[in-house]
Structures are given as structure tokens and as C-alpha cells.
C-alpha positions as CSV (number, residue, x, y, z in Angstrom):
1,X,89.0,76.1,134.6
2,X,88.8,73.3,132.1
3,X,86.4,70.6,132.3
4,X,89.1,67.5,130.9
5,X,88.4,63.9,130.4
6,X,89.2,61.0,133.4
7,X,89.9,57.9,131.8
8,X,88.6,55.7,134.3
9,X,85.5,56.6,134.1
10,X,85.7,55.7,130.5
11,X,83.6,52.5,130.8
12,X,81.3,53.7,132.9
13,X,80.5,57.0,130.7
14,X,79.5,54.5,127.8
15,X,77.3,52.3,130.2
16,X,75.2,55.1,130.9
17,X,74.9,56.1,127.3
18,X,73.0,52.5,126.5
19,X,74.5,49.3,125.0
20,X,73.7,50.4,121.3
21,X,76.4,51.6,119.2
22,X,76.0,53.1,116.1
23,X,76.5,51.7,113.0
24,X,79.4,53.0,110.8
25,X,80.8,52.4,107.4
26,X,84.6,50.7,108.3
27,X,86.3,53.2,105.7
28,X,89.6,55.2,105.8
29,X,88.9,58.5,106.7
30,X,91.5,61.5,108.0
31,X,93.3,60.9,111.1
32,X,91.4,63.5,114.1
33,X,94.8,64.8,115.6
34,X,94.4,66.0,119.5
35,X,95.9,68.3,121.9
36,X,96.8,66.9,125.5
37,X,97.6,69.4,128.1
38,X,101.1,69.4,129.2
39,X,101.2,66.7,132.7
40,X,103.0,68.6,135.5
41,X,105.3,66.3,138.0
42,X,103.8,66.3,141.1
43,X,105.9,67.6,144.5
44,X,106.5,65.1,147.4
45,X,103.5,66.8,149.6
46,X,101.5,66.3,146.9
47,X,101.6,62.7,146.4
48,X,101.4,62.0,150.0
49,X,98.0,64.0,150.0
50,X,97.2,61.6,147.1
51,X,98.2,58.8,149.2
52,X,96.0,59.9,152.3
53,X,93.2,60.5,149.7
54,X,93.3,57.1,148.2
55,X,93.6,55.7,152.0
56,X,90.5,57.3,153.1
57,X,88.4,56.6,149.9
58,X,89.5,52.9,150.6
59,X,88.8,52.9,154.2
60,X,85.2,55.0,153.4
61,X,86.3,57.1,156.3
62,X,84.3,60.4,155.9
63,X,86.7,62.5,158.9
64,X,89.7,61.8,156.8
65,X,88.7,62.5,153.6
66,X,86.6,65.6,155.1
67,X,91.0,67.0,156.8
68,X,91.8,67.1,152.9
69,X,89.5,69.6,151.9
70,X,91.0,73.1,151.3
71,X,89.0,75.9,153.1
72,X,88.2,77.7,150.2
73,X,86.4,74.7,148.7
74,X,84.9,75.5,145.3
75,X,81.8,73.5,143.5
76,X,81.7,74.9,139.8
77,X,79.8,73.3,136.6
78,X,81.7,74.4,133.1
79,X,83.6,77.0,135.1
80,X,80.6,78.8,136.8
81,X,79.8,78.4,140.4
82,X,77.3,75.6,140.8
83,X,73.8,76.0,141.1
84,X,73.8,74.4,144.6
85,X,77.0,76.1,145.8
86,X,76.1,77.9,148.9
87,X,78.5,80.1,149.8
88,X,77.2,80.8,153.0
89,X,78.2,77.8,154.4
90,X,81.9,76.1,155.0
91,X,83.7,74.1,152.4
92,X,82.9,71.0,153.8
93,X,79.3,71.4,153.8
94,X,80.1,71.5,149.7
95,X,82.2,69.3,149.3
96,X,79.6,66.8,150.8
97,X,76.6,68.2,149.1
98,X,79.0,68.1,145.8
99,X,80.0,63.9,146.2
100,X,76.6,62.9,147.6
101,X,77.4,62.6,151.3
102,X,74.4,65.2,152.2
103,X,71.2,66.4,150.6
104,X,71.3,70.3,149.4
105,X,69.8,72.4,151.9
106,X,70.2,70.0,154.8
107,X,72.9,70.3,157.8
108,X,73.8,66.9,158.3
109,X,75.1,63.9,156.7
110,X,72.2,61.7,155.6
111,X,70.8,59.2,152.5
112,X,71.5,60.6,148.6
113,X,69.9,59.0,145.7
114,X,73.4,56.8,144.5
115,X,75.2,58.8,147.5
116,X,77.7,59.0,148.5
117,X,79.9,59.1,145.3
118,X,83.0,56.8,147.0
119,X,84.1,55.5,143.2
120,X,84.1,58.9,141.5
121,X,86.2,60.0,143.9
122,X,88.4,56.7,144.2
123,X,88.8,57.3,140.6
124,X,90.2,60.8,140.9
125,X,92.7,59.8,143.8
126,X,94.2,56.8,141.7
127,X,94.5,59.0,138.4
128,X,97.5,61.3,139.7
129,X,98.5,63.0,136.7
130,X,98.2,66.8,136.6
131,X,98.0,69.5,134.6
132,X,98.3,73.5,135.6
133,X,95.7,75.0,136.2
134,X,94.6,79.4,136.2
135,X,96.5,80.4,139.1
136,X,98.3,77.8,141.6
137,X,95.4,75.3,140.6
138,X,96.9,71.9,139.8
139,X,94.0,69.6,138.4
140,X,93.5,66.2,137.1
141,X,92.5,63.8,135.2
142,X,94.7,65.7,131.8
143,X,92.2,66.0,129.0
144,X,92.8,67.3,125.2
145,X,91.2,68.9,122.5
146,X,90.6,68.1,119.0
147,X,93.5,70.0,117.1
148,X,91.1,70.9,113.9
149,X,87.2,70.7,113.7
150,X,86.8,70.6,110.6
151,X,88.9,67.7,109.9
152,X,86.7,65.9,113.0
153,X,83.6,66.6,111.1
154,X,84.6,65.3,107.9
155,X,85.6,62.1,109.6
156,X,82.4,62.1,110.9
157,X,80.7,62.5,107.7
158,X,82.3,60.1,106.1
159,X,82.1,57.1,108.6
160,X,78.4,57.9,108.7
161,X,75.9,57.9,111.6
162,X,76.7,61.8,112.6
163,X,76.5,62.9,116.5
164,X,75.4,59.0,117.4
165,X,79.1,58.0,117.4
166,X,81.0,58.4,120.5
167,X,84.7,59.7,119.9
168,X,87.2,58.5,122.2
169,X,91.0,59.9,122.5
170,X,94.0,58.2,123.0
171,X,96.5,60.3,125.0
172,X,99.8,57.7,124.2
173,X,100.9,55.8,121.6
174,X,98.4,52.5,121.4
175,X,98.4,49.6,119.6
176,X,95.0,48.1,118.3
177,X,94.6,44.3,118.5
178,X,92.2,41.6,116.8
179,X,90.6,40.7,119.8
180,X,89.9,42.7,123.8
181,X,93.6,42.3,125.1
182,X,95.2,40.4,122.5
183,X,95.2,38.7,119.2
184,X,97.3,40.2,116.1
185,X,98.2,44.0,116.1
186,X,95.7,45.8,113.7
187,X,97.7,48.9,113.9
188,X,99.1,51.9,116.0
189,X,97.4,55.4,116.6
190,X,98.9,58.2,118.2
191,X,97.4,61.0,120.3
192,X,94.4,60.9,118.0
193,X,90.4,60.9,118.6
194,X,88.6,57.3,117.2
195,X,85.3,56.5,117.0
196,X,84.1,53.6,119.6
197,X,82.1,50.9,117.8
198,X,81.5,49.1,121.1
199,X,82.5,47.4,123.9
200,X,83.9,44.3,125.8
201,X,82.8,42.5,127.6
202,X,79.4,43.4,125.8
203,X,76.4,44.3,128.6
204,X,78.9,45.2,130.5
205,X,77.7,47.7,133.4
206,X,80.5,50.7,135.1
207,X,83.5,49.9,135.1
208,X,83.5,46.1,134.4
209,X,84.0,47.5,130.7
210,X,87.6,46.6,130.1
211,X,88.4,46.8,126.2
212,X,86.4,49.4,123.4
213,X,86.2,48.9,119.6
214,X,87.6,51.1,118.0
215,X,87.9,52.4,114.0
216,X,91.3,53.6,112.8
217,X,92.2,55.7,110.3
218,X,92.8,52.9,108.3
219,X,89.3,51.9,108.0
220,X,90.0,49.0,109.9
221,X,88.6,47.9,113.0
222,X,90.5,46.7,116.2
223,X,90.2,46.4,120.4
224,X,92.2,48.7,122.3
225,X,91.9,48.6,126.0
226,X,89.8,50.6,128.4
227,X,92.1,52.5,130.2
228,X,93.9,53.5,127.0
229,X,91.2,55.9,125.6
230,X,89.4,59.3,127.4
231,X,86.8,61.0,126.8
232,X,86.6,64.5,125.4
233,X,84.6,65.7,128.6
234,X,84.1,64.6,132.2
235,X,84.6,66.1,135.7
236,X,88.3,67.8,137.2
237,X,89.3,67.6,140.7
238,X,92.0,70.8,141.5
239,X,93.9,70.6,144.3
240,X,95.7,73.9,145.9
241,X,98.6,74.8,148.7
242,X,97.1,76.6,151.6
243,X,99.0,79.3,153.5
244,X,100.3,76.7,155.8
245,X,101.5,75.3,152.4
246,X,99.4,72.0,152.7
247,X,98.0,70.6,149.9
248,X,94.5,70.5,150.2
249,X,90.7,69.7,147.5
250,X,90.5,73.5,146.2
251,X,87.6,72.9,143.7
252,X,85.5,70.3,141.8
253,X,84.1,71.4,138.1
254,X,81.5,69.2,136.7
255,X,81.5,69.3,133.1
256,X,77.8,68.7,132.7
């Protein structure tokens, strides 16, 4: 299973890599073309399981969030079964170890350092765009690959500052402004990766982030916002009919 990118947690992913940005030569340089996987459209039952996801994440209420989880529950990291997995216990002993409800090795709910994880998963039930997963998986958020690496590292070397630059993807059509969420347009990119130069507004901590400099192709810099931009890895959520055909939390992959 693919570890893709989540888009919300966009500004909160370059929080917690430190206020710096690198610095970067603003010169025209290749444009990094990217693969998004194909979005699937959702069935009925599967948007009302959305619904009563995003209702209990709202509400905090641990009983109904604990009904959506499938029995089979898996936690993986980069498509391996997770260290703490225990697969001697149920799925929604997991599920809680995995979003920071209960400590690994204990039995019952209790305190976890930043526990329990109520915006990661708020994030993953407002997303609700799919992709297809190895068997009758169906996981979100939809991430994408660079098309050609070599054409990624040439950009790289030639806007300077090597792996210090964080690359960002658009997945739609986006239009680059002269200022965070307005100002004249600097110019359009399509589904292309850009380097982020930094972020507004600046200090910002999580997801108060709401615009990211960025550098086109053009050489020229502009603001595009948040929620526009993904990046290149982050956690899936994969959901999964039962045999009662339910829709139900089949598996979380971490991607780090």
C-alpha cells in the first residue's frame, strides 16, 4: 500500500520542520512534472461512513468512532506491519494504540504524550477523495509521484541549496499570486512539484499556516494557498467493505 501525501496537513508538516527556509537562487529552471493517482468516486455507504466519521471526530466521541473500525484493523509503517502492531489483540486495541488513545502494551484507555490524535484523524475524515488501493482497499488522501528524477534533481541543482528545500505538489491547475490570497497573478502551474520558499502567516504554528511561497518554473516567485499544494509523503487512511458490506477503517500506513 502507498504511503501518499494529505494536504491538510500541509502546514503543519512544515511547522515541524522549523521556521527556516532555505535560501534559493529565483532562476528558471525545468518544470518537475507529477503523477496523481487516479480519484475513485465514492458509493453512497461510503460517504455516509465519512459523515459518521467526521461526526464523531467532531463530537470526540471515542464509542462512535471505535463502531467504524473494520475487524481486520491493520497498523502498517511504509507497507510493513508496524512495530507496535500486536496481532494478538482486537483491532480496536490498534486502532487506539495507532491514534494515541492508549499506551502500547496497556489494556485500557489512558494519557499519550500529544494523545489522542483527534486532528489527524479530523483531517483524514474531511479529505474524502480516494484512490484504489491492492485489493478492495480504497484509501485517501490521493498523492503522486514525480514523473522523472532526473529532471527533479537538475531543478534542484540549479535553484541551489540541495535536500534543504522542501518540494511541494500541486495536484490542480493553480494560479500563483503577488501576495498570500491575492494581489496580481504571477502565473499558473499545473500538476507539477515547486519548491516552498516559505510560509504565511510567518511563525505560524499547525495548521494556522494558510498560504506557502512558492518558485515557479519561471524563476519567479509567487503565494499559492495552503490547501493547494501536498506533500510527496504523509500517512493513508484505507477503508474496506466487510462481509455484511459495511464500510468500515481497514488499515492505517504511516509513511515514516
Amino acid at each position: 500500500m502507498r504511503a501518499f501525501v494529505f494536504t491538510v496537513f500541509v502546514a503543519s508538516a512544515l511547522a515541524a520542520n522549523g521556521a527556516a527556509f532555505a535560501e534559493v537562487k529565483k532562476v528558471p529552471y525545468a518544470e518537475v512534472k507529477v503523477d496523481v493517482a487516479e480519484a475513485i468516486k465514492p458509493d453512497a455507504a461510503l460517504e455516509n461512513m465519512r459523515k459518521a466519521f467526521m461526526d464523531a471526530v467532531a463530537k470526540k466521541d471515542v464509542n462512535a468512532l471505535s463502531a467504524l473500525v473494520g475487524p481486520s484493523f491493520l497498523w502498517l509503517s511504509k507497507n510493513s506491519p508496524h512495530e507496535q502492531l500486536d496481532l494478538g489483540r482486537d483491532s480496536i486495541h490498534n486502532f487506539k494504540v495507532a491514534f494515541g488513545f492508549r499506551e502500547y502494551g496497556q489494556d485500557n484507555d489512558g494519557p499519550v504524550q500529544d494523545g489522542p490524535y483527534w486532528d489527524q484523524l479530523a483531517a483524514f475524515a474531511a479529505d474524502g477523495r480516494y484512490y484504489q488501493d491492492v485489493g478492495n482497499l480504497i484509501c485517501g488522501p490521493i498523492g503522486g509521484s514525480v514523473q522523472d528524477e532526473q529532471v527533479m534533481e537538475k531543478a534542484i541543482q540549479k535553484i541551489g541549496a540541495g535536500d534543504d528545500v522542501e518540494w511541494y505538489f500541486t495536484p490542480a491547475e493553480t494560479t500563483a499570486t503577488a501576495t498570500p490570497g491575492g494581489g496580481a497573478a504571477i502565473g499558473k502551474v499545473g500538476t507539477v512539484a515547486l519548491p516552498v520558499l516559505s510560509t504565511h502567516p510567518k511563525g505560524a504554528e499547525d495548521n494556522a499556516i494558510t498560504h506557502l511561497e512558492v518558485l515557479l518554473p519561471s524563476g519567479k516567485s509567487g503565494w499559492i494557498a495552503s490547501s493547494a499544494a501536498r506533500p510527496f509523503t504523509n500517512d493513508s487512511l484505507c477503508y474496506a467493505l466487510t462481509a455484511k458490506g459495511e464500510w468500515k477503517i481497514a488499515a492505517f500506513d504511516e509513511s515514516e
